[in-house]
Steps between C-alpha positions, in 0.01 A plus 500: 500500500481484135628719253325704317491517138628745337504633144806472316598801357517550159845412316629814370690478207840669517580670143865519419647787382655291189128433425338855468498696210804758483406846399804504260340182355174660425716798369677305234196377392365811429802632321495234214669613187312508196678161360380286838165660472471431119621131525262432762155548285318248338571673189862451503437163617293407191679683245851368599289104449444600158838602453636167614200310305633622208831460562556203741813450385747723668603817234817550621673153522243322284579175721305516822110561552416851558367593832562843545377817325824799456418803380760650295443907563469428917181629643687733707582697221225475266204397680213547205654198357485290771210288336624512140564128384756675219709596821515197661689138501418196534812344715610238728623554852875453404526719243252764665748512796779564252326772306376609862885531625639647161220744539655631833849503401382774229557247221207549197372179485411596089851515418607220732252267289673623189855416617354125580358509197780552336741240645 
């Protein structure tokens, strides 16, 4: 006798744990600080271009072309300034990671300009 056809059943896709959404994930994203959600806007976004436009050579090193925008007074502390072009630099990615590091050692990046100034 022959078989019978029969419908396959439908392929059922196993979802991995890794895969799913983790409701700590959707926590963080919730809990952004003010800096993350400031950065993230358009407005920073275009503000921190005109920045570099007119300055596109780095203002810290004056060597390298300037690709990132640091603020001097953080965000974190005075957030109102956040989009003032007087409060931020124009600086490459070297010498924002060293004004970034000397930032978090407690070193005042103002004075620590002077000093290199002065050698």
């Amino acid at each position: 006798m022959p078989r019978r056809y029969q419908p396959r059943k439908p392929n059922r896709r196993r979802v991995f744990r890794a895969n799913q959404p983790r409701a700590e994930d959707e926590d963080n994203r919730k809990r952004r600080t003010v800096p993350q959600k400031i950065r993230s806007t358009a407005q920073w976004r275009k503000v921190r271009k005109m920045v570099i436009d007119r300055a596109p050579i780095c203002q810290w090193c004056g060597k390298r072309p300037a690709e990132h925008g640091h603020h001097i007074r953080p965000v974190a502390e005075v957030p109102e300034k956040a989009m003032d072009e007087a409060n931020i630099l124009a600086v490459c990615a070297e010498c924002h990671e060293k004004i970034e590091s000397a930032t978090r050692r407690g070193i005042d990046i103002i004075g620590l300009r002077r000093e290199l100034e002065g050698q």
